[in-house]
Each structure stands twice: as structure tokens, then as C-alpha cells.
C-alpha positions as CSV (number, residue, x, y, z in Angstrom):
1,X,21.2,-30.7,21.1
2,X,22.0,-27.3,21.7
3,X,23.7,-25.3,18.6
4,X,24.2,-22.5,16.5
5,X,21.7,-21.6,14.0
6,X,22.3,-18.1,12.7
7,X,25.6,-16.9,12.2
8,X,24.7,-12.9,11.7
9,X,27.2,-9.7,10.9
10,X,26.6,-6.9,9.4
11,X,29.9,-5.2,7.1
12,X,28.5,-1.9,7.1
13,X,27.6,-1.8,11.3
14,X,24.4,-1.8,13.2
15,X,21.6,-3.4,12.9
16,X,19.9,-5.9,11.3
17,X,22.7,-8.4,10.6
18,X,22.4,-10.4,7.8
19,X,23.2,-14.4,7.9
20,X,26.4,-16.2,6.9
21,X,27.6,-19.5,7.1
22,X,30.7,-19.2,8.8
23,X,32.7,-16.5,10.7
24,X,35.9,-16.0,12.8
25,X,35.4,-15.4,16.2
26,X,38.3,-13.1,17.3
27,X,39.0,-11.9,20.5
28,X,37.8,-8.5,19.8
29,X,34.9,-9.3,17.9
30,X,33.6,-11.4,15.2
31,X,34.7,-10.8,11.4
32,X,32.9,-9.5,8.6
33,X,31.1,-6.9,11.8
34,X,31.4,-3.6,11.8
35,X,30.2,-1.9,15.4
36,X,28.9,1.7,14.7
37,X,29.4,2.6,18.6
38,X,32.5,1.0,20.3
39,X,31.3,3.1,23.4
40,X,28.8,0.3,23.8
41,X,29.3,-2.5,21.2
42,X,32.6,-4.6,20.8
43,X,35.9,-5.1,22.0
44,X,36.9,-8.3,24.3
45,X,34.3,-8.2,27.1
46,X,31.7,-7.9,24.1
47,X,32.8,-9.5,21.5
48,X,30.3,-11.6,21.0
49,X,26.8,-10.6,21.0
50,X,24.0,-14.3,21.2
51,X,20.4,-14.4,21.1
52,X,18.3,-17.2,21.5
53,X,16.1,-18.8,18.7
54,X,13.3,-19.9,21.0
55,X,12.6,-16.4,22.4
56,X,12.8,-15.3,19.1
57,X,10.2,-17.3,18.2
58,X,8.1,-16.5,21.2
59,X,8.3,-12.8,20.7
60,X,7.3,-13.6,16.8
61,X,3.9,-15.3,18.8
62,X,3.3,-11.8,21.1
63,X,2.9,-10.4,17.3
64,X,6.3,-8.8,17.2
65,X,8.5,-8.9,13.5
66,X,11.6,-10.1,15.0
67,X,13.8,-12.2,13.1
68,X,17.3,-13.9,13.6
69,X,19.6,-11.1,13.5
70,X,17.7,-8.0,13.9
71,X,17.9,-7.6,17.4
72,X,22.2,-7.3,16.8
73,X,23.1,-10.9,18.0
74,X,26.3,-12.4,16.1
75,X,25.3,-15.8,17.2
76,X,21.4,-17.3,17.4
77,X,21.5,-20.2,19.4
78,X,18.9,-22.9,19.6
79,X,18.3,-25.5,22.4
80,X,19.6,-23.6,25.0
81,X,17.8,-22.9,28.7
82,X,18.2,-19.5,28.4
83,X,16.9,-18.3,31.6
84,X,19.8,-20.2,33.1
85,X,22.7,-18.5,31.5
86,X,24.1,-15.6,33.4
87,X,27.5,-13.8,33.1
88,X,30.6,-16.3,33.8
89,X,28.7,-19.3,32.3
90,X,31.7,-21.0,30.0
91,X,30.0,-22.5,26.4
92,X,32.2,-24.3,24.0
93,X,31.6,-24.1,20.0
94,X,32.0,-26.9,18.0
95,X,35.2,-28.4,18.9
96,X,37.5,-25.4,19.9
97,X,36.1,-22.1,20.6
98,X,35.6,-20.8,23.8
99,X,33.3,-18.0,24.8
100,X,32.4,-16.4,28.4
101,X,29.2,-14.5,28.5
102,X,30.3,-11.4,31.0
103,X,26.9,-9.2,30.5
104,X,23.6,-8.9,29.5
105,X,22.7,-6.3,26.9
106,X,21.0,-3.3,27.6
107,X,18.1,-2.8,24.2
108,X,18.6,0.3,22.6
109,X,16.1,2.5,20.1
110,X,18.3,0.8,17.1
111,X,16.3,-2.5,17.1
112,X,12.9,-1.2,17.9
113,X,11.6,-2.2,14.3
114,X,12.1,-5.8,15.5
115,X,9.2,-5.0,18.1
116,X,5.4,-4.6,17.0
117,X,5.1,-1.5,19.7
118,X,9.2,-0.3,19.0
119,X,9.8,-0.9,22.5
120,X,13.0,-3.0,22.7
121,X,12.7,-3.3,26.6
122,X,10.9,-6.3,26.2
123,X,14.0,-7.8,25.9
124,X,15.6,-5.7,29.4
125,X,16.8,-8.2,31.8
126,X,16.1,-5.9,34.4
127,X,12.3,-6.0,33.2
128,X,11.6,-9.0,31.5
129,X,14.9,-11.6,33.2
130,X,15.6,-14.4,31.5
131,X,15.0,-12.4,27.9
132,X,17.9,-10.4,27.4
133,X,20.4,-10.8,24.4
134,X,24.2,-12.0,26.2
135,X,27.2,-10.9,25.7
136,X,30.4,-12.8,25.9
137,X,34.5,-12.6,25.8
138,X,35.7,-15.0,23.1
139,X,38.8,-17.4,25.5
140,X,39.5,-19.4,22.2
141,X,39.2,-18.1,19.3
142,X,38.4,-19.5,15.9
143,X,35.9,-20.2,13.3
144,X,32.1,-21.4,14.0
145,X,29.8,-22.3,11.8
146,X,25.7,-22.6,11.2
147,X,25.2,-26.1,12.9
148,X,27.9,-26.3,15.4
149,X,27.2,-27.5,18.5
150,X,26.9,-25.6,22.0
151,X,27.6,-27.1,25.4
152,X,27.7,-25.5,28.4
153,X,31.2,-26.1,29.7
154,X,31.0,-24.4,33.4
155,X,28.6,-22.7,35.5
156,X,29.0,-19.3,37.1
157,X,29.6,-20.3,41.3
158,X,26.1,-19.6,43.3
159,X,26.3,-16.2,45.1
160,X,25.3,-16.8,48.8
């Protein structure tokens, strides 16, 4: 079953983010994470930033250091299909919070240490789709915690 298995902020801002057990999820961002550049980091359409566990452990087997948090995701999720999520996809956390993802992110120089060559476009959905770190808008806020479960609750509609 799809659910949360890093919870990751960072007090100070940036990157990595370090794990914690629990966290608000407000609707400008989580608490207990600073964002050094509100230019491109935080506020409601990015509140949230997720990752997947799975790619993170595939990019770990291509040889690169990566680790849960260090690519600036709030929230690693496990047992999602990744590839399938795309901006207006609804998930529900645990029993009451309610995100929207609205974007993917675009890597930046900050989290090249996670990568074995520093080049964080390996995660670029425009290069690599389907690997890119999500962002989301938080519809119902309130707190999550490590183990929590994720379900897909709606679908972006098809584009013709």
C-alpha cells in the first residue's frame, strides 16, 4: 500500500532535509521548513514538495549518493506509480489531508551532491519524464506522519 516514508524539512532552508516523524502540512508550506528562495520554492501552489522512494532507490543503482531528502522533497512516498502522476492528480494522506500536485520541479545546481556526475537533470521531466520530483497545493491541511497512507483520490481529465 502506497504511503509516506520520509517526512523531510530542513529549519535552517535548502537542501538536504533531514527526517522527522511528523509535520503540519499548511497551506503555504510544511512546518519546521524554511525555503531560502520563495522566487521558486513555497507558497500555496508549492507547498509541498514529494519524491518517490523507488526512483530513489533506482538512482542509488545508476551509482548516484542520493538519499531521502537530499533532492529537497518534504514528503518521500513509497508504492506509488510515479510515472502516472501528473499535475491535477488529487492524493489523500492518512485520513484528512488533501494535496494537489500542480507542477513538476525543475532540478537546480543545489542538489547536485545527490548525483554521482552533479548533474541534477536526471531528474528533468522534460529529459528524463516520469522522474521528476512533484509539487503540490495542500486542499486540507493538517498533520502527516512517517507511515500514513496515500491514495490517489482523482485523476487529472485526459487532454484530447
Amino acid at each position: 500500500m502506497p504511503h509516506i516514508h520520509q517526512i523531510n524539512v530542513n529549519p535552517a532552508g535548502g537542501v538536504p532535509k533531514y527526517s522527522v516523524p511528523a509535520a503540519m502540512l499548511g497551506s503555504t508550506g510544511v512546518a519546521g521548513d524554511k525555503q531560502r528562495n520563495l522566487k521558486y520554492h513555497g507558497g500555496p501552489k508549492r507547498a509541498v514538495c514529494l519524491y518517490s522512494l523507488e526512483l530513489i532507490k533506482s538512482l542509488q543503482a545508476e551509482g548516484h549518493p542520493i538519499q531521502p531528502g537530499h533532492v529537497g522533497e518534504n514528503l518521500t512516498i513509497s508504492g506509488l506509480e510515479w510515472d502516472s502522476l501528473a499535475p491535477g492528480t488529487t492524493l489523500r494522506i492518512g485520513e484528512e489531508v488533501e494535496i494537489r500536485i500542480t507542477d513538476y520541479t525543475v532540478p537546480c545546481s543545489n542538489i547536485a551532491f545527490a548525483f554521482a556526475d552533479r548533474k541534477s537533470v536526471r531528474i528533468s521531466q522534460d529529459l528524463h519524464p516520469g522522474w521528476a520530483r512533484l509539487y503540490a497545493r495542500v486542499l486540507r491541511t493538517g498533520e502527516v506522519r512517517v507511515g500514513d497512507s496515500v491514495t490517489v483520490v482523482q485523476m487529472p481529465p485526459s487532454q484530447p
